[in-house]
PLY file of the C-alpha trace (Angstrom):
ply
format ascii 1.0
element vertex 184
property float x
property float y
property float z
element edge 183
property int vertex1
property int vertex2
end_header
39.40 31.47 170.95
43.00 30.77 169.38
41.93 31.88 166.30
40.41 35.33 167.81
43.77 35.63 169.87
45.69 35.07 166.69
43.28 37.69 164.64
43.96 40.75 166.35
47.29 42.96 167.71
49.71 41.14 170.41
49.54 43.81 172.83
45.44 43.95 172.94
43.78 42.28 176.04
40.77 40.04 175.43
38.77 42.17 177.60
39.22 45.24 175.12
38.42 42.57 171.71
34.38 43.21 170.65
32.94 40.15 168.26
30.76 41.76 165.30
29.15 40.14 162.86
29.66 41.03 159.05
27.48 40.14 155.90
25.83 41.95 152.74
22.35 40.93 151.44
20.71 42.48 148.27
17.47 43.81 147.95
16.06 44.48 144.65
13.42 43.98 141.45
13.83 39.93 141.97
13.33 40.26 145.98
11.93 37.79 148.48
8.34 36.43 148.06
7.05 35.60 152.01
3.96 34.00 153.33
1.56 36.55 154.26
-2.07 36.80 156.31
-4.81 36.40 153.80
-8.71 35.18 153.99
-9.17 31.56 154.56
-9.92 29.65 151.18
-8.62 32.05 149.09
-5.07 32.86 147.68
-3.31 35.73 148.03
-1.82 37.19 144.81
2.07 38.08 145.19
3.50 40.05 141.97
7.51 38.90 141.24
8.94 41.69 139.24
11.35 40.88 136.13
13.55 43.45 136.63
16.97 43.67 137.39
17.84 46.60 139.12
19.54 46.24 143.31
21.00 47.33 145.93
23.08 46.13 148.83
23.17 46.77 152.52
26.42 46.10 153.95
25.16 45.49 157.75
27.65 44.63 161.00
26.51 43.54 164.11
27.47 43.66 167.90
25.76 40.96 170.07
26.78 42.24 172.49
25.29 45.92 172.61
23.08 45.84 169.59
24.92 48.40 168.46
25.38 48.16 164.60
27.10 49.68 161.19
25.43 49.10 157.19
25.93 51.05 154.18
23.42 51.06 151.62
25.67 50.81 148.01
25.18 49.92 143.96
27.19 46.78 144.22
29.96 44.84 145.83
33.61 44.65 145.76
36.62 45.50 147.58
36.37 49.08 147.58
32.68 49.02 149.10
33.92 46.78 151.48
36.45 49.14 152.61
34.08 51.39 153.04
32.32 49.61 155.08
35.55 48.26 157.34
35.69 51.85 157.76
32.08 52.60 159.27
33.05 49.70 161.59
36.04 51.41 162.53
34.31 54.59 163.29
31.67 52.93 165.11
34.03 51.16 167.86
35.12 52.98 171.04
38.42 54.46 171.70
40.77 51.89 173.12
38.50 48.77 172.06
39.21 46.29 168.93
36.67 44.61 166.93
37.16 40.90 165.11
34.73 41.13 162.61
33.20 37.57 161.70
32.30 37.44 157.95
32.27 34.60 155.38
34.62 33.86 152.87
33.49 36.15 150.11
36.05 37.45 147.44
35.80 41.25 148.38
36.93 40.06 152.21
40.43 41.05 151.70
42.60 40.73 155.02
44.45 43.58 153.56
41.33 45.74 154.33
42.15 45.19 158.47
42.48 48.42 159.93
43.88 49.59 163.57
40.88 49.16 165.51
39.03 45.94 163.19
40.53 42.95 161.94
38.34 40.30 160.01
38.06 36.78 160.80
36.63 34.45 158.28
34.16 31.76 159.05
35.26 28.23 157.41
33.53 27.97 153.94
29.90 26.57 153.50
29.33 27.62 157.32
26.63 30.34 156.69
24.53 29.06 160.25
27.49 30.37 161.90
27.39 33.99 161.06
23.73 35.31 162.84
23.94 38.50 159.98
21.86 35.70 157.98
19.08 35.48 160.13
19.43 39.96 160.80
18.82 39.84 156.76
16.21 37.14 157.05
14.22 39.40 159.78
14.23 42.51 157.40
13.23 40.63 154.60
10.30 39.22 155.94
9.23 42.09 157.82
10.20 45.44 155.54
11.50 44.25 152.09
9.37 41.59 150.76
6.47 41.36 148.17
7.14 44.63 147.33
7.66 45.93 143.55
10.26 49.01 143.15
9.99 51.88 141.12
13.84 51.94 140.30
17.09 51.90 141.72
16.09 55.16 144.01
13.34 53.65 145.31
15.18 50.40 146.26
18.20 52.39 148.01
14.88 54.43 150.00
13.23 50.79 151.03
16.43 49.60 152.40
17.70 52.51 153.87
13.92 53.40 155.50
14.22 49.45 156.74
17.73 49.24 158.18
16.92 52.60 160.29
13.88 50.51 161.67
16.03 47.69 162.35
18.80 49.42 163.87
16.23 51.60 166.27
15.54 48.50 167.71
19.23 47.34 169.53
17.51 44.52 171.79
15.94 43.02 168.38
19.73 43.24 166.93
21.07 41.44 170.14
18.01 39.41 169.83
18.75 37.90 167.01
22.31 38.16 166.87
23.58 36.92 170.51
24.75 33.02 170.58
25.92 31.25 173.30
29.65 30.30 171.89
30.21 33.74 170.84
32.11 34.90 174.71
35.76 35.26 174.60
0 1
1 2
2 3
3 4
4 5
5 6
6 7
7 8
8 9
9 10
10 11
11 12
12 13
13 14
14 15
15 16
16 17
17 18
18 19
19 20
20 21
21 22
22 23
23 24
24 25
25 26
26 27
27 28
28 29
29 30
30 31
31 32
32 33
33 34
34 35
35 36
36 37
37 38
38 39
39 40
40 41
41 42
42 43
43 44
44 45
45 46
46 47
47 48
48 49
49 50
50 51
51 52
52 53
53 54
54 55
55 56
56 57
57 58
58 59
59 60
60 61
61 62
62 63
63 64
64 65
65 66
66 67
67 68
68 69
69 70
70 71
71 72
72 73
73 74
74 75
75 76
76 77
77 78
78 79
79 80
80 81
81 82
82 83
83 84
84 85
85 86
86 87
87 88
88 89
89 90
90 91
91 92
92 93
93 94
94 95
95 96
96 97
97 98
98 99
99 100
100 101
101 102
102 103
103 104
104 105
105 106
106 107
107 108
108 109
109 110
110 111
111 112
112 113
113 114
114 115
115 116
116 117
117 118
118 119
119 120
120 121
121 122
122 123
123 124
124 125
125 126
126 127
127 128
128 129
129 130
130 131
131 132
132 133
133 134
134 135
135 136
136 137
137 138
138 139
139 140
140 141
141 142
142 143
143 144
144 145
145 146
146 147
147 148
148 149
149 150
150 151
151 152
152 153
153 154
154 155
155 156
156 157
157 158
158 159
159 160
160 161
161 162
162 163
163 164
164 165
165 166
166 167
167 168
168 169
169 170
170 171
171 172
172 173
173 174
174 175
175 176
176 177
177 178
178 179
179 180
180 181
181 182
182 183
């Protein structure tokens, strides 16, 4: 909780602070390979593309209300992440603040805090502790895997097409996003 206190403005009440969760995942030519249903005896054939063509979905998360924020972009860096620190800023009420939990990465510039959302970083090699990882494993399974793209346009429609699923769905997002420590 000292750390959350010390993350966002001195005059803003705890009771005003939202948690969100923050991660990117890509999707592309080299995606996930799942299990799958398939007749008893025989095995199922799976094609792995070569390709190298991607995507990534910039996704945040509110336990809380299942509300969420992703971008769908070409790579990552620290202008894509200010785009997407600005989503998250559009997306949380008048009068509220959001601490957005993310992971070290290099693109998570403190500098890229804005009025309404300040970032605070998980302690490094602590990926259980950020529930966007198990948000990414859940579309993965379900939407984006054993699949073989097209292209770069037909990646960007997968992803998109399967982050409006997910996000239609706020109890799944709170579902798999809500922990017990997360209160303030």
């Amino acid at each position: 909780m000292s750390h959350v206190k010390q993350a966002i403005p001195k005059e803003m009440d705890l009771k005003q602070v939202d948690i969100w969760f923050q991660d990117e995942t890509r999707i592309g030519q080299q995606g996930s390979v799942t299990r799958v249903w398939h007749y008893c005896g025989k095995r199922p054939r799976v094609i792995r593309q070569q390709q190298f063509e991607s995507a990534y979905i910039f996704g945040a998360f509110n336990p809380k209300t299942g509300d969420s924020v992703g971008l769908v972009l070409p790579y990552v860096n620290k202008q894509t992440m200010q785009l997407h620190m600005q989503e998250i800023s559009h997306a949380v009420p008048e009068g509220r603040h959001a601490v957005v939990v993310m992971d070290g990465a290099l693109w998570h510039q403190p500098s890229l805090n804005l009025h309404n959302v300040t970032m605070l970083k998980l302690p490094p090699y602590s990926p259980e502790l950020n529930p966007s990882e198990q948000v990414w494993s859940y579309l993965k399974q379900h939407w984006l895997s054993n699949r073989c793209f097209d292209g770069y346009e037909a990646i960007v429609n997968a992803a998109c097409k399967a982050w409006n699923r997910l996000c239609s769905k706020p109890e799944l997002i709170q579902s798999i996003t809500s922990r017990d420590w997360i209160g303030l």
